[in-house]
Structures are given as structure tokens and as C-alpha cells.
N, CA, C and O of each residue as an XYZ file, in Angstrom:
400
protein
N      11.247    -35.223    -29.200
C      10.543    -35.080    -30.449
C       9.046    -35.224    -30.185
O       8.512    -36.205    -29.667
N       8.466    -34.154    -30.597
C       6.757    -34.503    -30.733
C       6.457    -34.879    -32.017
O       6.586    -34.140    -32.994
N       5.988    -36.212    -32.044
C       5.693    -37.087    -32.799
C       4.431    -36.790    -33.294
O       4.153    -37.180    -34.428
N       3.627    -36.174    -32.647
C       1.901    -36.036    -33.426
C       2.441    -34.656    -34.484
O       2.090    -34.546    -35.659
N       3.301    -33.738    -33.799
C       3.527    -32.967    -34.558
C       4.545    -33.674    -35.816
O       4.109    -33.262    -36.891
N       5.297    -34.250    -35.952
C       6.380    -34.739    -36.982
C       5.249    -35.576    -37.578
O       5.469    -35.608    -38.789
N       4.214    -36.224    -37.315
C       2.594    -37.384    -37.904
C       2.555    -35.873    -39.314
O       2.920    -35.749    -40.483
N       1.924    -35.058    -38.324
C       1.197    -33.731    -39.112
C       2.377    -33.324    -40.162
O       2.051    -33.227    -41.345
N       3.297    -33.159    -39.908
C       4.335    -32.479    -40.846
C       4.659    -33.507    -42.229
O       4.875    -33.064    -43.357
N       4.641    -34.772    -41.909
C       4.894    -36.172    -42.814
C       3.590    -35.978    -43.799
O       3.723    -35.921    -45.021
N       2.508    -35.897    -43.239
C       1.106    -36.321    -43.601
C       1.291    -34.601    -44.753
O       0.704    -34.475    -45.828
N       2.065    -33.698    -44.239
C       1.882    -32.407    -45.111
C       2.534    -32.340    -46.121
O       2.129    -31.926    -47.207
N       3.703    -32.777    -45.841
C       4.815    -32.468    -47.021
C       5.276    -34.176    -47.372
O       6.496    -34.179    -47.537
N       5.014    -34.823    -47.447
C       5.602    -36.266    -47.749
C       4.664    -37.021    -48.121
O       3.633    -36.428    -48.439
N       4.652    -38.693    -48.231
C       4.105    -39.435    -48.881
C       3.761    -40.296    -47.601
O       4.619    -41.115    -47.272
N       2.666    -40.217    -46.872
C       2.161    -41.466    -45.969
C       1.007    -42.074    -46.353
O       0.336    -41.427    -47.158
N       0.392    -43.599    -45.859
C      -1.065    -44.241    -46.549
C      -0.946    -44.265    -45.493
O       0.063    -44.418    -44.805
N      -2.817    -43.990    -45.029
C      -3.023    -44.361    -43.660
C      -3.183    -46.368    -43.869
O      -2.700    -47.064    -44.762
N      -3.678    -46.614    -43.169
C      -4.665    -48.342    -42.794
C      -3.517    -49.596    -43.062
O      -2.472    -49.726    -43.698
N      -4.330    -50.381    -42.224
C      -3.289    -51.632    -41.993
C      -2.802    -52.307    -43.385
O      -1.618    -52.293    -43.722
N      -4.305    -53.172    -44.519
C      -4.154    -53.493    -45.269
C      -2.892    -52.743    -46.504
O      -2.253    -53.495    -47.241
N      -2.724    -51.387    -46.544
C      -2.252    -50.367    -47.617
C      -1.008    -50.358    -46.989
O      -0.084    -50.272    -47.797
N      -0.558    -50.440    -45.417
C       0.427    -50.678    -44.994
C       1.081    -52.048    -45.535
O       2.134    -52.143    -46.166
N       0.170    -53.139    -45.123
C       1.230    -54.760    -45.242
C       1.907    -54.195    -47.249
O       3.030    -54.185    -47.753
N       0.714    -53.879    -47.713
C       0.497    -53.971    -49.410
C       1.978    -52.908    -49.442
O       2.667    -53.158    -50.431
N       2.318    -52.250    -48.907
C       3.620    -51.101    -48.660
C       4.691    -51.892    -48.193
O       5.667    -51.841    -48.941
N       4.791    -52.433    -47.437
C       6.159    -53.546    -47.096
C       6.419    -54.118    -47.813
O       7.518    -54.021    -48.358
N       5.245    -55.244    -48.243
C       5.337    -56.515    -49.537
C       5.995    -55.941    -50.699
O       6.707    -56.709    -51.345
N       5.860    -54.374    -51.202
C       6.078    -54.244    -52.031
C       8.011    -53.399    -51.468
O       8.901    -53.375    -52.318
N       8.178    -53.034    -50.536
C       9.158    -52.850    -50.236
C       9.601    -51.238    -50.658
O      10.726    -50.881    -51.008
N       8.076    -50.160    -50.486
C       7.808    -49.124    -50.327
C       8.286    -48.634    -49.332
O       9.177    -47.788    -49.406
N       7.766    -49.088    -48.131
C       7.925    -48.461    -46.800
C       9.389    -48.352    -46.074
O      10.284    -49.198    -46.089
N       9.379    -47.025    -45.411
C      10.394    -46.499    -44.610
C      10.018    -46.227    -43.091
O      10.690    -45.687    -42.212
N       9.102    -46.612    -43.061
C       8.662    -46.443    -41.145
C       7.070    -46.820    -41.353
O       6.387    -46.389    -42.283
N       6.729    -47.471    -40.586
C       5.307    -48.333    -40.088
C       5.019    -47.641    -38.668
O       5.999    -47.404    -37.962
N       4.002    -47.372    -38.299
C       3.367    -46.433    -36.933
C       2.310    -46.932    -36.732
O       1.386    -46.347    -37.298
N       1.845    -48.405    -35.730
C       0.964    -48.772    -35.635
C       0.310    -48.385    -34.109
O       0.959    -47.718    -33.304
N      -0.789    -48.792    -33.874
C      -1.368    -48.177    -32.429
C      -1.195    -49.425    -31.327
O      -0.994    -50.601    -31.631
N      -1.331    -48.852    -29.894
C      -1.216    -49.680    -28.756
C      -2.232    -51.133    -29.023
O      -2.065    -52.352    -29.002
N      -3.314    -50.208    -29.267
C      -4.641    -51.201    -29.859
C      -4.993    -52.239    -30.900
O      -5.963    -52.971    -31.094
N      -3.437    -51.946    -31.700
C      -3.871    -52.726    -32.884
C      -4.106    -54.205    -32.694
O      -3.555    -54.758    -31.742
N      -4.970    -54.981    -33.618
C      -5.499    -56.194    -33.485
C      -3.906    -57.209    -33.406
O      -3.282    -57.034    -34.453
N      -3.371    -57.910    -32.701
C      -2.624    -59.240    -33.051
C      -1.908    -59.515    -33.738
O      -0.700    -59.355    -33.909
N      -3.303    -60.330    -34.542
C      -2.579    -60.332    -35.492
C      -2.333    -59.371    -37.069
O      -1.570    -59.661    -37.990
N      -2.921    -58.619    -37.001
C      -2.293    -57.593    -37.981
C      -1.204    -57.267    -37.336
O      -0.331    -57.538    -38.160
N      -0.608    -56.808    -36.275
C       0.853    -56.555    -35.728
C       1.268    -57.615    -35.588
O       2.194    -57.565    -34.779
N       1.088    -58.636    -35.952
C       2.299    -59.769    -35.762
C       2.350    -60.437    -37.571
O       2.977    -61.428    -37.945
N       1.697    -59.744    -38.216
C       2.074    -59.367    -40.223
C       2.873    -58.647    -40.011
O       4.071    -58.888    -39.856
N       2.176    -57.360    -39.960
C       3.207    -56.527    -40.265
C       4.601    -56.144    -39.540
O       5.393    -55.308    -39.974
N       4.795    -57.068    -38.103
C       6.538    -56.524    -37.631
C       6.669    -57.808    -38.494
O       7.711    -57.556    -39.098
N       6.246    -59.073    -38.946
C       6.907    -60.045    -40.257
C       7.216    -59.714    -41.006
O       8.255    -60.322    -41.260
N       6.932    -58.723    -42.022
C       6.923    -58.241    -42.703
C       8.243    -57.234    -43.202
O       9.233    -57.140    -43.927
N       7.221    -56.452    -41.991
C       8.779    -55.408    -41.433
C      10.350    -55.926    -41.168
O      11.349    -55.310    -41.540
N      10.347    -56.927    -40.596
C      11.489    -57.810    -40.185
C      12.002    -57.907    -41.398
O      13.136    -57.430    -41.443
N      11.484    -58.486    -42.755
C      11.968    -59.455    -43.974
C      12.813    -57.760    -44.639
O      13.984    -57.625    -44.991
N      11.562    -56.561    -44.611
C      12.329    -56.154    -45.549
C      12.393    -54.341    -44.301
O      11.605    -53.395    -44.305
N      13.544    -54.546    -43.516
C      13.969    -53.965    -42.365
C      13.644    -52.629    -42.223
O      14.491    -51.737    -42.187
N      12.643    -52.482    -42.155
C      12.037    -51.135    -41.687
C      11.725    -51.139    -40.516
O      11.209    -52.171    -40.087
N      11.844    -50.474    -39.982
C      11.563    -50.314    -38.461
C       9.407    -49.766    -37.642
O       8.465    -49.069    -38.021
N       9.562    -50.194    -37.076
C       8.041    -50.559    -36.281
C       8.110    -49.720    -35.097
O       8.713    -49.902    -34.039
N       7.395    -48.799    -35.474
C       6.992    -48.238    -33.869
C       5.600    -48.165    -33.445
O       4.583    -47.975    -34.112
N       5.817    -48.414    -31.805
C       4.124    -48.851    -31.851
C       4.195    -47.418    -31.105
O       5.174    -47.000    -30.486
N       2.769    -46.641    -31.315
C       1.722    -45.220    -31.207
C       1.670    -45.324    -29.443
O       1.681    -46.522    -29.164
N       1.632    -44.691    -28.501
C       1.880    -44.641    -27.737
C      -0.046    -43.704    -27.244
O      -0.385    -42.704    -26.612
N      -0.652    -44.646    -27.897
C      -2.053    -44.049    -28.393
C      -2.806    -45.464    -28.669
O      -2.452    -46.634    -28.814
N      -4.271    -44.599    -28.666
C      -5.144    -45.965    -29.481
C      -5.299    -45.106    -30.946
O      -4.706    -44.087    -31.301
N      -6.635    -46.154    -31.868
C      -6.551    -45.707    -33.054
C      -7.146    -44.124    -33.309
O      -6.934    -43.456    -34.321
N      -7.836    -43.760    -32.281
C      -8.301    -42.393    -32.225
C      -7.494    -41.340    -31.741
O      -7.512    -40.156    -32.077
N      -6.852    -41.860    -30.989
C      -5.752    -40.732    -30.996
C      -4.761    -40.619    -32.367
O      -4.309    -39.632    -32.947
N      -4.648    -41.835    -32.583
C      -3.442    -41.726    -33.956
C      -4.299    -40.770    -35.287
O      -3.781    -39.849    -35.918
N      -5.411    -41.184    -35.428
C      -6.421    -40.525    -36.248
C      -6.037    -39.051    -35.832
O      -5.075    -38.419    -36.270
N      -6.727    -38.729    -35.142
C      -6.714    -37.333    -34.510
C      -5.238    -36.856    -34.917
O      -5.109    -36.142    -35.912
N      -4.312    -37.177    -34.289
C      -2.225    -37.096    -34.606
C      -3.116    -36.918    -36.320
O      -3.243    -35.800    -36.821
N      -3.331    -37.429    -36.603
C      -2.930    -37.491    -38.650
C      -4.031    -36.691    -38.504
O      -4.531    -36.693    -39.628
N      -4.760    -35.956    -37.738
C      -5.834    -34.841    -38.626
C      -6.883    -35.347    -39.450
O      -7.353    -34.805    -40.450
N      -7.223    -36.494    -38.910
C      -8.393    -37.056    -39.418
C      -9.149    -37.821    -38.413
O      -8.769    -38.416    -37.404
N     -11.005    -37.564    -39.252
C     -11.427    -37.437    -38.226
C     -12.267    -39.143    -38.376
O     -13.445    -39.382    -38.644
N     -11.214    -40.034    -38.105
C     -11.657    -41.387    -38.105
C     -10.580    -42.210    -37.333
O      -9.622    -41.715    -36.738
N     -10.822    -43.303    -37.411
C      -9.349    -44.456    -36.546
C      -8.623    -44.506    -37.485
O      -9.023    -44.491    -38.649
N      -7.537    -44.567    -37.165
C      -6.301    -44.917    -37.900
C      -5.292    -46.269    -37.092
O      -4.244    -45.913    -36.554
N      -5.489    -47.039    -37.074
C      -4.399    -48.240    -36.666
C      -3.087    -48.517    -37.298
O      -2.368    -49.131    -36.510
N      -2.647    -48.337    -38.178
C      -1.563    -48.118    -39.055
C      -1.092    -46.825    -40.269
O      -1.634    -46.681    -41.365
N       0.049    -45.981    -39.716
C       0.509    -45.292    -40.726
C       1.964    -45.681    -41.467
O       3.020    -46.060    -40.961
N       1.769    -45.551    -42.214
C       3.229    -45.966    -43.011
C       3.704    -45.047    -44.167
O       3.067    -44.659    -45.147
N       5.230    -44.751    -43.733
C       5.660    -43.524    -44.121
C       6.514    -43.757    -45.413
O       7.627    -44.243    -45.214
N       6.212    -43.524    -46.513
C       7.224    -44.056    -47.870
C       7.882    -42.710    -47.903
O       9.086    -42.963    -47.953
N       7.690    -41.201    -47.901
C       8.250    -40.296    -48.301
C       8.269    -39.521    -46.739
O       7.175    -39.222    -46.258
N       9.588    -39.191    -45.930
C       8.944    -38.113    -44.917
C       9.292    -36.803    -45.798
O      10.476    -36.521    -45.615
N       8.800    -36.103    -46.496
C       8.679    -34.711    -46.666
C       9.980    -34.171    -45.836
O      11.079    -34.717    -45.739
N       9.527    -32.919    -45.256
C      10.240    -32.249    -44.413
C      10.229    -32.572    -42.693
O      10.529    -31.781    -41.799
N       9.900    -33.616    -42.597
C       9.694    -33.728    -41.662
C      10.758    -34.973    -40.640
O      11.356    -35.790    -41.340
N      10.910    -35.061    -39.529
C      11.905    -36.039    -39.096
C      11.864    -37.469    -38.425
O      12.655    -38.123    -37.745
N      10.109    -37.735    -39.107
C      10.137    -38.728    -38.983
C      11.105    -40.073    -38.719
O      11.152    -40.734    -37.682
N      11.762    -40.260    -39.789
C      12.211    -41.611    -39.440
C      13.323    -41.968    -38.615
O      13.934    -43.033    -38.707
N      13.673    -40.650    -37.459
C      14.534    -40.669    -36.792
C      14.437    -41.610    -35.470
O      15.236    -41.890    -34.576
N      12.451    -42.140    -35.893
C      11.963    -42.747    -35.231
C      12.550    -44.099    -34.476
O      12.318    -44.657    -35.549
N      12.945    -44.868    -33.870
C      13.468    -46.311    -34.043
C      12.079    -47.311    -32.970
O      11.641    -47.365    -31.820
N      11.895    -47.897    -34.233
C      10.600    -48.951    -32.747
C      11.123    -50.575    -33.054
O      11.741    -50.836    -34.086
N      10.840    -51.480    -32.167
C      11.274    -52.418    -32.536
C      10.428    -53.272    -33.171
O       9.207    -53.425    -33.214
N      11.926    -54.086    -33.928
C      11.267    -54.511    -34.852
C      10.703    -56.096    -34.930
O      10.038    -56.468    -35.896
């Protein structure tokens, strides 16, 4: 599976928020269906959000990227450290499994 391509297809036809904060605020609320954070991400924001993730079992995959590459993957032209996927569109995202 190419994943920057399945990023692009989610980000087209489905419901993703990019950023960490809009992510945790997506778990807490028990929105989220897949979390996509980067190699780079800070600590402790990845050690919230796989807490998080854990309580209400969505699965965590970490970007196999820093935040500029993940940016770039989502077609935007800034960092991205966290995507989180509430709707995949047409796309096959959440076939994803990262641990959690």
C-alpha cells in the first residue's frame, strides 16, 4: 500500500484534521478512526495521544517520515505532525494497523 497516496485520497474524499492539538480534541471526543503521527513528533504529544488512543482503541501509526514529509504526503505546503482520520472517503486508509 502507498500510504502518501491513500494520505491524498483520505484528505480528497473523506474527513481528516490535520495537527496534534485537533487530533488529542478527536480522540477525547471519540471521533477518530486512525491517528498518523510523524517519526519526529515531540514525546510527549505521542505519549497523549497513543493514551488516548489506547482508552478509546484506535489504532496509531507512526509516519515513516518527519513533519515535512507528512505535510508534503497531505499536499500541504507546511509541517504536519499529526493526521487523524474520522471519515476515510474512498480511500483504504484504515487498513492501516500501528501500534498502539
Amino acid at each position: 500500500m502507498d500510504i502518501n497516496k491513500e494520505i491524498r485520497q483520505a484528505i480528497g474524499t473523506g474527513k481528516v484534521i490535520l495537527g496534534t492539538n485537533k487530533s488529542l480534541r478527536a480522540l477525547k471526543l471519540g471521533r477518530a478512526k486512525l491517528v498518523i503521527v510523524t517519526s519526529n513528533c515531540a514525546p510527549e504529544i505521542l505519549g497523549d495521544i497513543k493514551r488516548y488512543a489506547g482508552l478509546a482503541n484506535v489504532p496509531v501509526h507512526v509516519f515513516n517520515g518527519d513533519s515535512t514529509e507528512l505535510g508534503l504526503a497531505c499536499g500541504k505546503p507546511f509541517l504536519v505532525s499529526a493526521l487523524t482520520v474520522l471519515e476515510p472517503g474512498s480511500s483504504s486508509i484504515l487498513s492501516l494497523r500501528g501500534s498502539r
